[in-house]
C-alpha positions as CSV (number, residue, x, y, z in Angstrom):
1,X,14.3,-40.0,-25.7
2,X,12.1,-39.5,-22.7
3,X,9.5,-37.5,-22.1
4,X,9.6,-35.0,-18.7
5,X,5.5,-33.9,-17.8
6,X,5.1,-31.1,-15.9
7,X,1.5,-30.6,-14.4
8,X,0.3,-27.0,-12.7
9,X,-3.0,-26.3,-11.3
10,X,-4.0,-23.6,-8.4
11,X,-5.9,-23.6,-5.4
12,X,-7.3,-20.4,-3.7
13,X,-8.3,-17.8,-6.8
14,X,-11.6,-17.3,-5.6
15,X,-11.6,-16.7,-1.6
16,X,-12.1,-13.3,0.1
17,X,-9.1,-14.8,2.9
18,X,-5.9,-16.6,2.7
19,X,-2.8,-17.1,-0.4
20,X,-3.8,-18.4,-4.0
21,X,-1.5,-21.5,-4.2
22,X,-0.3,-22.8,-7.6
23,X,1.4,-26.6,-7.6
24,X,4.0,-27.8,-9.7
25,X,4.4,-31.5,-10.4
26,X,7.5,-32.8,-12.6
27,X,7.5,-36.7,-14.0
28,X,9.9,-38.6,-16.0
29,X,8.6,-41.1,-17.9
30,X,9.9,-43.1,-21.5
31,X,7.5,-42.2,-24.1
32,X,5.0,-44.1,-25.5
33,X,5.3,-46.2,-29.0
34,X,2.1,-44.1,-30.4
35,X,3.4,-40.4,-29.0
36,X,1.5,-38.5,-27.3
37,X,1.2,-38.3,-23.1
38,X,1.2,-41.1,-21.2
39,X,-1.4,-42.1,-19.1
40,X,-0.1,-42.2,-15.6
41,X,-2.4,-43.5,-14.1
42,X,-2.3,-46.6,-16.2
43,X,1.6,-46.9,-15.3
44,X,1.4,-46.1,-11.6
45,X,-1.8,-48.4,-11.5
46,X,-0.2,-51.2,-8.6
47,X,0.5,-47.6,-6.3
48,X,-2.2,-44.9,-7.2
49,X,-5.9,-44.8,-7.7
50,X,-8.3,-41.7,-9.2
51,X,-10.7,-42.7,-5.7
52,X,-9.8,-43.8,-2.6
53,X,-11.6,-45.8,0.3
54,X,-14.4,-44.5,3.0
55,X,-13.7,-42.8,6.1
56,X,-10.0,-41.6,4.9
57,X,-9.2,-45.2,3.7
58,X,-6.9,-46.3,1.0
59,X,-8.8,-48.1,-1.9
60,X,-9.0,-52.3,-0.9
61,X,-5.1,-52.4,-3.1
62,X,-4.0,-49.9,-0.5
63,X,-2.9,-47.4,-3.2
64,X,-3.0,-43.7,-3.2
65,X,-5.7,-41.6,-4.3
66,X,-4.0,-38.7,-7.0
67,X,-7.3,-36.8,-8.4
68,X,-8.7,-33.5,-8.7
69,X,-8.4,-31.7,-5.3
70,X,-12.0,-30.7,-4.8
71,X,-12.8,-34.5,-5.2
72,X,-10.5,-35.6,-2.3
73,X,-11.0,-33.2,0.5
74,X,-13.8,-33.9,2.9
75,X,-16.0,-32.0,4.7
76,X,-15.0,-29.9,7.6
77,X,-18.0,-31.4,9.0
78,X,-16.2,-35.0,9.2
79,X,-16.3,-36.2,12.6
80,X,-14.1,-39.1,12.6
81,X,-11.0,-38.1,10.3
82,X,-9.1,-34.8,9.1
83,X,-10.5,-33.7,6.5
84,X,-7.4,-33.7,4.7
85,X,-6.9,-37.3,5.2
86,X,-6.3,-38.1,1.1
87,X,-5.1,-34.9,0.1
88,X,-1.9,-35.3,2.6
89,X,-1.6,-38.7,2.1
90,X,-0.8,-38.0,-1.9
91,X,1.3,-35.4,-1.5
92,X,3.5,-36.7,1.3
93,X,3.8,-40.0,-0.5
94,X,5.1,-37.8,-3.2
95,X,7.4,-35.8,-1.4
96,X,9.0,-39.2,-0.1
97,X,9.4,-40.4,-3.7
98,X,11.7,-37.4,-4.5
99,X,15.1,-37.9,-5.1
100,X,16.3,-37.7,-1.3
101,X,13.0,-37.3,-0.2
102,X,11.7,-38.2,3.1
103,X,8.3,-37.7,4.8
104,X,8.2,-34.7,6.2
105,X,7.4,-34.3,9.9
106,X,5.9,-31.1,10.4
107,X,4.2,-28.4,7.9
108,X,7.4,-25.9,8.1
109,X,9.4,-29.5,6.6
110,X,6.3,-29.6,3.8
111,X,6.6,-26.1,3.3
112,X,10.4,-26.2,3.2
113,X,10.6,-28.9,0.9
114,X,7.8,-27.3,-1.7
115,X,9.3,-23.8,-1.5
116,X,6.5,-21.9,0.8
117,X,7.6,-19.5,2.4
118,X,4.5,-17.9,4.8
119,X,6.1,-14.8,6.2
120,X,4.1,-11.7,5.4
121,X,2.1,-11.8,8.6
122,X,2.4,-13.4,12.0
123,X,-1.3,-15.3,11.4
124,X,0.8,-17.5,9.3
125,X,4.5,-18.2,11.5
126,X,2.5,-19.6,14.3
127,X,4.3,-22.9,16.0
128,X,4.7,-25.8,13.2
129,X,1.9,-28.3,12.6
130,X,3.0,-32.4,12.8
131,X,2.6,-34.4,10.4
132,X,0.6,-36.7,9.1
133,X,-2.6,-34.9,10.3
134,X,-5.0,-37.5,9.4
135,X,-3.1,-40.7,8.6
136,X,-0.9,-43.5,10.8
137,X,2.1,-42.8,10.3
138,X,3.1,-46.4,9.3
139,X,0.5,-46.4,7.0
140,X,1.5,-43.9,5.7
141,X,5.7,-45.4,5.1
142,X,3.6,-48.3,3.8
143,X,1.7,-46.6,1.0
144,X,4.9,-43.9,0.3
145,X,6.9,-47.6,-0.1
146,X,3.8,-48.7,-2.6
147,X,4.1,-45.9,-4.5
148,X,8.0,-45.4,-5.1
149,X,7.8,-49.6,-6.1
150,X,5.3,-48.9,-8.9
151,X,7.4,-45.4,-10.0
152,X,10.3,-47.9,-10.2
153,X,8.6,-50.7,-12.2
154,X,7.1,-48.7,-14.3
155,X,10.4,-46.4,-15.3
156,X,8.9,-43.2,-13.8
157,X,10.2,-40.7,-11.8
158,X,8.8,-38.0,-9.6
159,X,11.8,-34.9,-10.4
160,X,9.8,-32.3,-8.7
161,X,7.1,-30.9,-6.6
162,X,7.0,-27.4,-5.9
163,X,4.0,-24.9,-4.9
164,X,4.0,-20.9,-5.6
165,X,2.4,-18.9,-3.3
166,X,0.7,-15.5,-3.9
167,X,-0.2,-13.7,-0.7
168,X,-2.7,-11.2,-0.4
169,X,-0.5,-8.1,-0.5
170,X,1.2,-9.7,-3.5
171,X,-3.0,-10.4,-5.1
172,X,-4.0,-6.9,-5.0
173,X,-0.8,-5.6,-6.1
174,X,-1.3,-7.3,-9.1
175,X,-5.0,-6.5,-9.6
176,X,-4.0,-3.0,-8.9
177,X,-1.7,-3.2,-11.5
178,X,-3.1,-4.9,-14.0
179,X,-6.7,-4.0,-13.6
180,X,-7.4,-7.7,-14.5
181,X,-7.8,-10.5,-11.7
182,X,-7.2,-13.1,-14.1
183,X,-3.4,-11.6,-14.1
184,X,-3.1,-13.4,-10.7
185,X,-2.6,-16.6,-12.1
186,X,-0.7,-16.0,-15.1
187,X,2.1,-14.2,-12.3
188,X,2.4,-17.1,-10.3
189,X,2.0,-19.4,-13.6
190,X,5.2,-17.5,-14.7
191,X,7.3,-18.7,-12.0
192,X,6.3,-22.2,-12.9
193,X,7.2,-21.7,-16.5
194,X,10.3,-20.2,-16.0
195,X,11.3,-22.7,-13.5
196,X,10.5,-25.3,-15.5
197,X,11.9,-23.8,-19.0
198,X,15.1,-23.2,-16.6
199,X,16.0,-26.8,-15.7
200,X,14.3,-28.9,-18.7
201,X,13.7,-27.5,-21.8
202,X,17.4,-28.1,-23.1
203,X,16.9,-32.1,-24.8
204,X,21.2,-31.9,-25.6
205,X,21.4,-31.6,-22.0
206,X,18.3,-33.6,-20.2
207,X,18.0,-36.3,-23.1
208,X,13.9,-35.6,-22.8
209,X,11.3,-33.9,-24.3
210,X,9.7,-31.1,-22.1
211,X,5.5,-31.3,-21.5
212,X,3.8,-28.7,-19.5
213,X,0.0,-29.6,-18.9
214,X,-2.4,-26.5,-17.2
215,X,-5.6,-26.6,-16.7
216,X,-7.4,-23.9,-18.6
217,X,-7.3,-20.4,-17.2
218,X,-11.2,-19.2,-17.2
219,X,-12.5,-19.0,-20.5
220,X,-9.7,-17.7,-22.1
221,X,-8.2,-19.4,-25.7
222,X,-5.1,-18.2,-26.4
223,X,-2.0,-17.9,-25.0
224,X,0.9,-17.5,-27.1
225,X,1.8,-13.8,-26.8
226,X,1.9,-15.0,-22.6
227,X,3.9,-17.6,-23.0
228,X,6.4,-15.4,-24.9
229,X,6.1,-13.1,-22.5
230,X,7.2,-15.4,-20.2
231,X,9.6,-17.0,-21.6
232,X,11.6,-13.4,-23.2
233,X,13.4,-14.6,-26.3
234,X,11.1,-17.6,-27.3
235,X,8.7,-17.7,-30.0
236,X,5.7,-20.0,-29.5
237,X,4.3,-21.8,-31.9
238,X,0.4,-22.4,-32.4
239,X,-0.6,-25.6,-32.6
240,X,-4.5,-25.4,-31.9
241,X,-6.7,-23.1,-30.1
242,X,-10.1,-24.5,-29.2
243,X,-12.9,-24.5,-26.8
244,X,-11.8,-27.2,-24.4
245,X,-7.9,-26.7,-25.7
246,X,-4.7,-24.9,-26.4
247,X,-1.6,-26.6,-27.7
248,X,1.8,-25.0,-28.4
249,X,5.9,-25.2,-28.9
250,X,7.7,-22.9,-27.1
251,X,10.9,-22.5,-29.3
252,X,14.0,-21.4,-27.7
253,X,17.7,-20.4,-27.8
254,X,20.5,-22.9,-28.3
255,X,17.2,-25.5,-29.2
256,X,14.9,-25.1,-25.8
257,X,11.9,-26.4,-26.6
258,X,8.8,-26.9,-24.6
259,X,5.1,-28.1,-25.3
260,X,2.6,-26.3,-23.8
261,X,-1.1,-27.0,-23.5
262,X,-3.5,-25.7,-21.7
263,X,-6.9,-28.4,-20.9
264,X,-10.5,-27.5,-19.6
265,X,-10.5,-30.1,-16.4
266,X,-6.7,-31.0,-17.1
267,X,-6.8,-32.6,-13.1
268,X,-9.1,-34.9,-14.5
269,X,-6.9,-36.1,-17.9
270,X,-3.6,-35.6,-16.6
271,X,-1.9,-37.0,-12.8
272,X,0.8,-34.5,-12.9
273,X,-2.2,-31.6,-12.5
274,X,-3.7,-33.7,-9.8
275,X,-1.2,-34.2,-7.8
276,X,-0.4,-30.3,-8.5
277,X,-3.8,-29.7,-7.8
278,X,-3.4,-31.4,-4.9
279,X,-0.4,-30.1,-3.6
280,X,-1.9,-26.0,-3.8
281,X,-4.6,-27.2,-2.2
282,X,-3.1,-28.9,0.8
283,X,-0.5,-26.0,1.4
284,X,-3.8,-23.6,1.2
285,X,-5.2,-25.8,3.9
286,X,-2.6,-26.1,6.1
287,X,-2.0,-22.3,5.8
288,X,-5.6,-21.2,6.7
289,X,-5.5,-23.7,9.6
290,X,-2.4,-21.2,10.9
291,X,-4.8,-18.4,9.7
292,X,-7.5,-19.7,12.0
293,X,-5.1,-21.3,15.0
294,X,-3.8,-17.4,15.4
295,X,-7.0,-15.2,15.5
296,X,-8.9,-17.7,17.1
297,X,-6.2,-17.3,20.3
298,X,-6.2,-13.4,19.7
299,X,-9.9,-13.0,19.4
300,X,-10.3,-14.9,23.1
301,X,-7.1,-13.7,24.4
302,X,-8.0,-10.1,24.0
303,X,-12.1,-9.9,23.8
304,X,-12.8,-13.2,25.0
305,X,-14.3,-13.9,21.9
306,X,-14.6,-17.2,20.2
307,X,-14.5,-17.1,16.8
308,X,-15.6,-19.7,14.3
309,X,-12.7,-20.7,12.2
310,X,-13.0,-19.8,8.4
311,X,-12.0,-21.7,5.2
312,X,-11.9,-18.1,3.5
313,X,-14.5,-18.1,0.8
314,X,-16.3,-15.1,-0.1
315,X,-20.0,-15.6,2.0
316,X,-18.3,-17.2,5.1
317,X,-15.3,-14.5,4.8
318,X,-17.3,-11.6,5.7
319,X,-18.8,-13.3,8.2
320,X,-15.7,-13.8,9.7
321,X,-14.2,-10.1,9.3
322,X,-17.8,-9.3,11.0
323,X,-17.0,-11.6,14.0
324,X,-13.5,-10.5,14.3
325,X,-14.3,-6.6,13.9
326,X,-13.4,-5.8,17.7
327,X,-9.7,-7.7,17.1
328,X,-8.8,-6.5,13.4
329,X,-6.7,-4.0,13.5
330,X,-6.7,-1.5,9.8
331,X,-3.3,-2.8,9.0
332,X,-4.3,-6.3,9.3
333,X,-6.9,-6.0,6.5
334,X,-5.1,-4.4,4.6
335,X,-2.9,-6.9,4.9
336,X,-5.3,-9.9,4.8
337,X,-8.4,-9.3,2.8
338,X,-8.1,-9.4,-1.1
339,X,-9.6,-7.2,-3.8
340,X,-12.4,-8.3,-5.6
């Protein structure tokens, strides 16, 4: 029997600006001898890589960089290359190596292809973005071809590669609701879970074991009355609840089963919640670019103002509702700025 690995991480809790993104990443793989998770890594060595080259390079091999999100993206500040140079790379190399994939050639074919959809205010349906941003193109059919060779010889598949988004209405409804910011996440976790516990949690029917891998949500320890919640009708089963871990089986109907743990730095031990990690953060980034493309034509359009663009973050979002003051009108922060 196989064993299917599902990764999720999110990108975006924290700003004052822009959607929280949460990625979904979905691998096949035969299990290993000794149990446990593979390491993918290890597997996918002859196509991927935990650190890529200088200046937006591939590694000397000419493999793809999957790791932690905050470790790829470069400084705004980079003069020579998009900044987003590694993080596209991986995830449109990824989207190739889905079943029919192909690379996409514009953000709205990304977005399309993940699930987005960016249509609660008109800062984010400006004209589509093409793709790749920072890489050649050819380089970039090269590296997708180097990665779907070592998925083949190493008996992996890539099923699935999805990202939630949570815009800001949607993130202060919940806090509103709930009282509890953390509750962001877990709503947008949900969706994961169920789409997940949906499609693969049935071994009679997908001749595989079901793993779902997220990284830890703040400090908190347990989650079994959440993932039953979740999941109406399961029962999850406690495993262990640590400090740096919590494992569990979600038992189902008609035998559903899934395993369930949730890892401090899980980007770090497991590629599926890279490349999740990854994927948020790339849809994030190409969303506040729309963010920043629109105002920045409204703010000289109507006051002839130019306005520094924004990545969203608390500090540097204030000082960018302060420099768009004279273009903002009420509904649009209302629309656009989140609840602490």
């Amino acid at each position: 029997m196989d064993l299917i690995i599902a990764g999720i991480d999110e990108a975006g809790y924290g700003p004052l600006l822009g959607p929280m993104c949460v990625g979904l990443s979905v691998f096949r793989c035969p299990c290993p001898d000794a149990g446990g998770s593979p390491d993918l890594w290890s597997l996918l060595s002859d196509g991927v890589c935990r650190e890529p080259g200088r200046g937006g390079a591939t590694d000397r091999r000419g493999r793809i960089a999957i790791a932690d999100s905050k470790q790829l993206k470069l400084s705004n500040g980079a003069k020579t290359v998009d900044p987003l140079v590694h993080l596209e790379r991986g995830v449109l190399a990824s989207v190739r190596a889905l079943p029919d994939g192909e690379l996409p050639a514009t953000d709205d074919a990304l977005f399309a292809t993940l699930g987005v959809h960016l249509d609660w205010h008109p800062c984010y349906q400006t004209h589509a973005r093409r793709l790749p941003l920072g890489s050649d193109a050819g380089q970039l059919a090269i590296a997708s071809a180097q990665l779907a060779q070592a998925l083949s010889r190493a008996g992996v598949s890539l099923l699935d590669l999805r990202c939630e988004v949570l815009s800001e209405p949607e993130f202060n409804q919940v806090i509103k609701g709930s009282g509890n910011k953390a509750h962001t996440t877990l709503d947008t976790l949900s969706r994961h879970v169920d789409h997940l516990w949906k499609h693969w949690s049935d071994p009679a029917k997908t001749n595989a074991k079901l793993g779902i891998v997220c990284d830890r949500l703040g400090g908190r320890a347990e989650y079994g009355d959440i993932l039953e919640a979740m999941v109406p009708g399961s029962r999850a089963e406690i495993l262990e609840e640590g400090d740096t871990r919590s494992r569990y089986v979600l038992h189902g109907a008609g035998g559903r089963r899934a395993g369930v743990s949730f890892l401090v730095e899980a980007e770090n031990a497991h590629l599926p919640v890279a490349l999740a990690s990854m994927t948020a953060k790339l849809v994030r980034e190409l969303a506040m670019r729309r963010f920043n493309d629109y105002w920045s034509r409204r703010a000289l359009d109507l006051a002839g103002l130019v306005l520094k663009p924004t990545a969203g973050y608390s500090q540097d979002g204030r000082r960018w509702l302060q420099d768009a003051a004279q273009v903002l009108e009420p509904k649009d922060r209302e629309t656009l700025v989140r609840l602490a």
